[in-house]
C-alpha positions as CSV (number, residue, x, y, z in Angstrom):
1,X,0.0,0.0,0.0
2,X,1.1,3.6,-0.8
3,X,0.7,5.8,1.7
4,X,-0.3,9.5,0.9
5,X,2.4,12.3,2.0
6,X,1.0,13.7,5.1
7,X,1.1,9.8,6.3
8,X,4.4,9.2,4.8
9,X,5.6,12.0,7.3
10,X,4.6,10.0,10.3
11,X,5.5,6.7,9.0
12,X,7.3,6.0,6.1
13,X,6.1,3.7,3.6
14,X,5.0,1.7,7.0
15,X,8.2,-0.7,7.5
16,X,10.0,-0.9,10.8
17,X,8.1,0.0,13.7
18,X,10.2,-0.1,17.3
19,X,12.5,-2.7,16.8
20,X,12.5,-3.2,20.2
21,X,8.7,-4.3,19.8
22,X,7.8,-2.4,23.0
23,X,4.7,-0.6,20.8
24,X,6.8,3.0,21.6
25,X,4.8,5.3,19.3
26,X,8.2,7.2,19.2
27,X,10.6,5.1,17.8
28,X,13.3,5.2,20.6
29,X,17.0,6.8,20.5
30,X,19.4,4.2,20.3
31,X,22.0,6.1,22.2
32,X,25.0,3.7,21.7
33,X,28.2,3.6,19.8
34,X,28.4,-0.1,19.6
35,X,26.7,-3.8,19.1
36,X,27.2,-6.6,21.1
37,X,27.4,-9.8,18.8
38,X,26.7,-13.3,20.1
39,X,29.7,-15.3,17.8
40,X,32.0,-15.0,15.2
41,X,29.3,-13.9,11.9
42,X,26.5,-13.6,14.4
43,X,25.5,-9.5,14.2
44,X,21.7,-8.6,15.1
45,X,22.4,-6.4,11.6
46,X,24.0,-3.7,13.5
47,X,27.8,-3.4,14.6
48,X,28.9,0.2,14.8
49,X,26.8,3.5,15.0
50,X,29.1,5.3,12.6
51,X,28.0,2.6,9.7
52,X,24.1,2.1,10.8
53,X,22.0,2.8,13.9
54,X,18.2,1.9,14.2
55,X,16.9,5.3,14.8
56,X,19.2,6.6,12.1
57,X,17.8,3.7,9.7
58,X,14.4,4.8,10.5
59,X,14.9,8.4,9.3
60,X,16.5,7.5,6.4
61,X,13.4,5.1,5.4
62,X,10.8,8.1,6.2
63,X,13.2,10.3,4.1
64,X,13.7,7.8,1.2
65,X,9.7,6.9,1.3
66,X,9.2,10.8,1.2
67,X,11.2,11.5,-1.4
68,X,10.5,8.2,-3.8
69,X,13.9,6.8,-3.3
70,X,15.5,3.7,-3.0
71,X,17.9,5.0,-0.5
72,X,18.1,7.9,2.1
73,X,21.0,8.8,4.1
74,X,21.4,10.9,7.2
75,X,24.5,13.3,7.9
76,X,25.5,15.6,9.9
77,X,24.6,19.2,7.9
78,X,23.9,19.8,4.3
79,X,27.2,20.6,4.2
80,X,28.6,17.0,5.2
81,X,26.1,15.4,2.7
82,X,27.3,17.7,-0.4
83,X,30.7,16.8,0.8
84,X,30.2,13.1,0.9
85,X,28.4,13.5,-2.3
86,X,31.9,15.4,-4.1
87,X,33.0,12.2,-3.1
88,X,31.5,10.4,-6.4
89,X,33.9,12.1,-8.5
90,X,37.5,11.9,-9.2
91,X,40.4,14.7,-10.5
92,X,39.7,15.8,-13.8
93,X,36.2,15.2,-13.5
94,X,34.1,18.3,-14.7
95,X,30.3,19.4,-13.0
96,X,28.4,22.2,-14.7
97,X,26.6,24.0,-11.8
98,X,24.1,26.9,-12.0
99,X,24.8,30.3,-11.1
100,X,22.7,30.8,-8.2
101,X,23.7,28.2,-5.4
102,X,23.7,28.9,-1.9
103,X,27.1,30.4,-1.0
104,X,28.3,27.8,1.6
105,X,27.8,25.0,-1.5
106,X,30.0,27.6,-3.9
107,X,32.6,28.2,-1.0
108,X,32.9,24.2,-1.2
109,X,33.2,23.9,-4.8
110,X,35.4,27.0,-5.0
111,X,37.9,26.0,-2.2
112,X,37.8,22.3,-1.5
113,X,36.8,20.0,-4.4
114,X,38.6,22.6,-6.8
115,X,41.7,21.4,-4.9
116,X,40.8,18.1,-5.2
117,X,41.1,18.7,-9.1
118,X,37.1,18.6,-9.7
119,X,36.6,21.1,-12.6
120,X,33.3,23.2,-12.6
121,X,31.2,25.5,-15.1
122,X,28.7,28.2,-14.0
123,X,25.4,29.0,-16.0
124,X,22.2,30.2,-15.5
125,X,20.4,27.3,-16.1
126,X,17.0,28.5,-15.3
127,X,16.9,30.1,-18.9
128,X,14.3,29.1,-21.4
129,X,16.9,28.0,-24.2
130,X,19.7,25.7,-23.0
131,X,21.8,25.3,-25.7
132,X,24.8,27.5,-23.8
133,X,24.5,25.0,-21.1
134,X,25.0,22.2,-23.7
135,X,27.8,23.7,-24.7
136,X,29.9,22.9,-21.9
137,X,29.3,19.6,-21.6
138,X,32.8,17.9,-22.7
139,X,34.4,14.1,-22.4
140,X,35.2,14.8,-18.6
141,X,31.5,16.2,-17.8
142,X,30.1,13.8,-15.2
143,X,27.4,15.9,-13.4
144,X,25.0,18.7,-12.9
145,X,24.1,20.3,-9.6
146,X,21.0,22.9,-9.6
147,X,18.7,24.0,-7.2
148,X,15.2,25.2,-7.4
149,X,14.3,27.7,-6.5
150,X,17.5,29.3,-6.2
151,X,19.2,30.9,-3.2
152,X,18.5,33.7,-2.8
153,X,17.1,34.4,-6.1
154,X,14.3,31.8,-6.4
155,X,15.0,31.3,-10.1
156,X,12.7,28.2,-11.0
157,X,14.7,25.4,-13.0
158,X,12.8,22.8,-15.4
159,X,14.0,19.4,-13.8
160,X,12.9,17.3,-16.3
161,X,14.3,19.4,-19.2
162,X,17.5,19.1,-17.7
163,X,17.2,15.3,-17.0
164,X,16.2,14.9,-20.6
165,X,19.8,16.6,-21.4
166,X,21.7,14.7,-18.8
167,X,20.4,11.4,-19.8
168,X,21.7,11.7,-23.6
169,X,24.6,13.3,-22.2
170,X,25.4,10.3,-19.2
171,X,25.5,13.1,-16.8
172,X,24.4,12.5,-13.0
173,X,21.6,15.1,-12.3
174,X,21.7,16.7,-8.7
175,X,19.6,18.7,-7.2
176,X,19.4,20.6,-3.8
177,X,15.3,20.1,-2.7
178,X,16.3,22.6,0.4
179,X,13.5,25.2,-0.4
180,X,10.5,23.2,-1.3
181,X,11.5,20.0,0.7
182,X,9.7,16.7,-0.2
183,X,6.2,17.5,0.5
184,X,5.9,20.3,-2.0
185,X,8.5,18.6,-4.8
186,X,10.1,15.6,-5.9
187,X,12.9,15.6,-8.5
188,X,13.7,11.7,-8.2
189,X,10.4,11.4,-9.9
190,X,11.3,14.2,-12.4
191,X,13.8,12.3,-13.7
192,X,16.7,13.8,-10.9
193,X,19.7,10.9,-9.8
194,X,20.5,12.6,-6.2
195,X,18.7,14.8,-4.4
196,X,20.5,17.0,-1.4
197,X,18.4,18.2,1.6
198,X,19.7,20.9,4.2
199,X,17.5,18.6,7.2
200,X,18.4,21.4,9.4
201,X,15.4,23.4,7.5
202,X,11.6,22.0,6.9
203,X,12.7,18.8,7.8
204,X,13.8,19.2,10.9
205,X,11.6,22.2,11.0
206,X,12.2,23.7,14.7
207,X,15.9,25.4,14.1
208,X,17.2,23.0,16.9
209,X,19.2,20.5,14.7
210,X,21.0,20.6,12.4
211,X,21.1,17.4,9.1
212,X,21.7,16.5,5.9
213,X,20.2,14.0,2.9
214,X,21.3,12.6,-0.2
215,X,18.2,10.5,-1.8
216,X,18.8,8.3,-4.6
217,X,16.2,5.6,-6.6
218,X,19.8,4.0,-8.2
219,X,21.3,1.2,-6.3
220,X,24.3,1.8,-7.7
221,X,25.1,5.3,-6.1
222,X,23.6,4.3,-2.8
223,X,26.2,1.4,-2.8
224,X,28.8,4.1,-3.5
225,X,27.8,6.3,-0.5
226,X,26.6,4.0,2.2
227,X,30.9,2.6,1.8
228,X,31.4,7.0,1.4
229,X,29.5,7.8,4.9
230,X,31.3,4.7,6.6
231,X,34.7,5.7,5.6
232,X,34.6,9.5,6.1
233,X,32.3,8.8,9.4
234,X,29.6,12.2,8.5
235,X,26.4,10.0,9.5
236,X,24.0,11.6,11.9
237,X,23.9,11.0,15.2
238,X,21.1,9.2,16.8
239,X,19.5,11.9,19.4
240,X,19.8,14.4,16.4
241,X,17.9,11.5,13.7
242,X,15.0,11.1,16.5
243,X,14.5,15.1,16.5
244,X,14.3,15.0,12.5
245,X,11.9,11.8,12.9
246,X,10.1,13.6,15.1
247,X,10.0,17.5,13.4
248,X,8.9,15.4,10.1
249,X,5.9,14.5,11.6
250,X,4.4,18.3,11.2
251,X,6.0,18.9,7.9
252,X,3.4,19.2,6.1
253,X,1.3,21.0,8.6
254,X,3.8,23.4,8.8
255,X,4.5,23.8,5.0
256,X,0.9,24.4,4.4
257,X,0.5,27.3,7.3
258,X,3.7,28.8,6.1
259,X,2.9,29.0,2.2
260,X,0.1,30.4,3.0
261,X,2.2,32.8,5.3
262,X,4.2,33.4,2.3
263,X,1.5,34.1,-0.1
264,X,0.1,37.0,2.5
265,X,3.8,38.8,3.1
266,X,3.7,38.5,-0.7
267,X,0.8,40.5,-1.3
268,X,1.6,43.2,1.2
269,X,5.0,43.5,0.3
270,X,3.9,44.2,-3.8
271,X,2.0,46.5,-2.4
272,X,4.7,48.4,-0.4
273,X,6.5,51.6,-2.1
274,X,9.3,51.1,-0.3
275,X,9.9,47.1,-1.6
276,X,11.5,47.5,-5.3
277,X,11.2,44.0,-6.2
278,X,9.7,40.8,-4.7
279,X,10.9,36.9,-5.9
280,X,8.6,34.3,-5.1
281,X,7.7,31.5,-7.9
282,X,3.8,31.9,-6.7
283,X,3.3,35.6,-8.5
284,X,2.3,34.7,-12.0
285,X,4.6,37.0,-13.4
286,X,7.4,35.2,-12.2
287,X,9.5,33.9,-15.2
288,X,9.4,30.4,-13.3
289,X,5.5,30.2,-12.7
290,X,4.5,28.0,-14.9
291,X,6.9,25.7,-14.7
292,X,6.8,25.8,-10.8
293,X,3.3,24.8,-11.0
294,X,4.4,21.7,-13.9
295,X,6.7,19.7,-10.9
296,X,5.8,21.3,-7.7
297,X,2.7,21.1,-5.7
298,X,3.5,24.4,-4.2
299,X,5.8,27.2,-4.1
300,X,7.1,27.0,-0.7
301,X,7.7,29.9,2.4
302,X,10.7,31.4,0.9
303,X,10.2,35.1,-0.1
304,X,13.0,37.0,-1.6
305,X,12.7,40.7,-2.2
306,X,14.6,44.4,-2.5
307,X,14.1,47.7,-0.9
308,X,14.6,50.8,-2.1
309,X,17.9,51.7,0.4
310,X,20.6,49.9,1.9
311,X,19.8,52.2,4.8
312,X,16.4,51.0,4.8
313,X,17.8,47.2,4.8
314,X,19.6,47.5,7.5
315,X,16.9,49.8,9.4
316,X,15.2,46.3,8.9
317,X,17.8,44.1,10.4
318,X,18.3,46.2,13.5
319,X,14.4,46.7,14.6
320,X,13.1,43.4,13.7
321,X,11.5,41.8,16.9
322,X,9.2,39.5,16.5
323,X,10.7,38.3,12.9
324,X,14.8,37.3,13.8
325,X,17.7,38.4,11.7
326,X,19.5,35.1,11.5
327,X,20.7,32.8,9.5
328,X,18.9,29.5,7.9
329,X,15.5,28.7,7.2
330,X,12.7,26.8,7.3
331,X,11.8,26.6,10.9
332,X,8.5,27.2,12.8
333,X,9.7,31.2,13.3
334,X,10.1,33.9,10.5
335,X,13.9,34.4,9.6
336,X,15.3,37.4,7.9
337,X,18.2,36.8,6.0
338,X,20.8,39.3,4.7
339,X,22.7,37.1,1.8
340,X,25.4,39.3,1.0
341,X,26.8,39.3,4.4
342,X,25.5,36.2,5.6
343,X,24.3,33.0,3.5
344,X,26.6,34.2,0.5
345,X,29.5,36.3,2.4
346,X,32.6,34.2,1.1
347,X,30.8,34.5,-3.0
348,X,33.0,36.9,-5.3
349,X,31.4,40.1,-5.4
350,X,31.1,39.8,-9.2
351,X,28.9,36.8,-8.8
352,X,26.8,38.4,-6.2
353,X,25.9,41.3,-9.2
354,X,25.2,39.3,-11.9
355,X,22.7,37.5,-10.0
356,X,21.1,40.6,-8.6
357,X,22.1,40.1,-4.7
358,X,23.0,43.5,-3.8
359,X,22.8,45.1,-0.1
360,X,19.3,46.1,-0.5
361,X,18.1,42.2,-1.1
362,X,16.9,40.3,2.4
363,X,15.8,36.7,2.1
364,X,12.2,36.0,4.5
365,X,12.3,32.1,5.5
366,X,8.1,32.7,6.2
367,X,6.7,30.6,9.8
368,X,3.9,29.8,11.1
369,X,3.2,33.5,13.2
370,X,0.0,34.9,12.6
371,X,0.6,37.2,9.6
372,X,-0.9,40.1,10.8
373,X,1.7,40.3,13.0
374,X,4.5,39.7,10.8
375,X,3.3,42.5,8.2
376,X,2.5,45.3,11.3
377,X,6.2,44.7,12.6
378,X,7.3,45.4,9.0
379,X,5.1,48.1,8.9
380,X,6.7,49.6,12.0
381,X,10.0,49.8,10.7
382,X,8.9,51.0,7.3
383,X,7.0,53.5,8.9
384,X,9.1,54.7,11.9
């Protein structure tokens, strides 16, 4: 039987209840580093937390089931799974990326796998006509890594356009799911190889965690990473896996009430003199409506938009109250962001302007607050 999302959130596809069989209705935290065996090839299936632990199997089953994998896995931060992930590749091998990635994935790219002789290309690949893209797609090319929407941008990328190209081309097609998060998108099923999740966001949902996924429906690359996350040792830990198990649960609770959050600030801030611009897939005049509404069943809580004055920007940033200037996203509380000094600090400056991140561009990660309240505390500072 196939379970519907919201259910999927609570259970998985239904397998593996407590393996202890004491009918917990929260699976329990297996707090231990090791597995006691009872002979030589005798192993209850478990021998060492850092290659499998049960509560750390059970996220990665509600993940996987989420996400319409064949495979989940569980690390530490986003960071450690895109790490792991680099991991695939060897020197000399080339990965087209588009241009607007979050900045801590570019820092990575730019300063680690670089080193590590990985090669890398840069284009927008939320354009309509792909043929520049194609055109950097060589012998060496193994891979491409998008995301979409874009950070901070919230450019809108056709996933199964760009499968269609990687498939003729034999190119791995990644893609970072942080924004919309499985309840709202699914790019396995769009014809995606990998998909990355920041768990510290919707997944884990309450900012008090901090996770990462890779998601794949090819045995073959989940062979590849489960010996990658044994050897390098990133795997989640097992109190950490219980708070994603349990912040899943209200995922799509939460993404609900905060898209329609989103959809609110939206309105009000279009409406605002002071607000220049507003990004959010949702507005039909967004270049990436339509196909936002093709492979997504929503557009998400993310709002990205630009006043009129950096002095008015960081009027914003000082006075917020009830809405925090901090970093990350997709918890239960509204999050201002300031990329160019936060999310995308260590991105050259010329990168930052041709994708349009300036100092007057603040990223909202919308909760679950009453909105009213949200738009008067904006409305105060606006106002003052």
């Amino acid at each position: 039987m196939e379970y519907g999302i919201s259910t999927k959130c609570l259970y998985g596809n239904g397998e593996g209840s407590s393996t202890d069989k004491s009918g917990a209705i929260s699976f329990p935290i297996y707090q231990t580093a090791t597995f006691a065996h009872k002979g030589i090839g005798e192993s209850t299936g478990y021998d060492y937390s850092r290659l499998q632990n049960p509560t750390r199997e059970q996220l990665e089953k509600v993940v996987s089931s989420l996400e319409h994998g064949m495979d989940a896995l569980a690390f530490s931060s986003g960071m450690a799974a895109i790490t792991a992930m680099m991991e695939l590749f060897q020197p000399g091998d080339h990965i087209i990326t588009d241009c607007d990635l979050y900045g801590g994935s570019i820092r990575l790219f730019d300063n680690i796998s670089k080193k590590n002789g990985i090669l890398f290309s840069s284009v927008d690949c939320s354009a309509g006509d792909l043929r520049e893209f194609e055109k950097l797609v060589g012998e060496n090319t193994k891979a491409i890594f998008i995301e979409t929407p874009t950070n901070p941008m919230m450019n809108v990328i056709d996933i199964e356009k760009l499968a269609e190209i990687a498939k003729k081309n034999h190119l791995l097609l990644i893609v970072d799911n942080t924004f919309l998060s499985p309840y709202f998108q699914n790019p396995l099923t769009l014809g995606a190889d990998l998909v990355v999740h920041s768990g510290t966001k919707y997944l884990g949902g309450h900012n008090d965690t901090m996770a990462g996924f890779l998601v794949t429906s090819s045995a073959e690359i989940a062979g590849r990473l489960r010996f990658i996350i044994k050897t390098v040792g990133s795997g989640l830990a097992p109190f950490d896996s219980w708070l994603l198990l349990r912040g899943i649960k209200t995922l799509a609770i939460r993404m609900e009430r905060g898209e329609v959050n989103a959809r609110r600030m939206v309105e009000w801030l279009r409406r605002e003199k002071k607000v220049t611009k507003v990004y959010y897939p949702g507005i039909p005049d967004h270049p990436g409506h339509e196909v936002c509404k093709k492979q997504a069943r929503g557009f998400g809580c993310m709002v990205t938009f630009e006043v009129e004055t950096k002095e008015l920007a960081h009027r914003i940033l000082k006075d917020v109250k009830l809405i925090h200037f901090a970093e990350s996203l997709g918890g239960v509380e509204t999050l201002v962001t300031y990329p160019i000094t936060q999310t995308h600090a260590d991105v050259p400056r010329e990168i930052l302007a041709a994708n349009g991140v300036t100092d007057r561009i603040l990223r909202l990660s919308v909760g679950i607050e009453d909105t009213e309240d949200l738009i008067e505390e904006l409305e105060r500072i606006f106002y003052v």
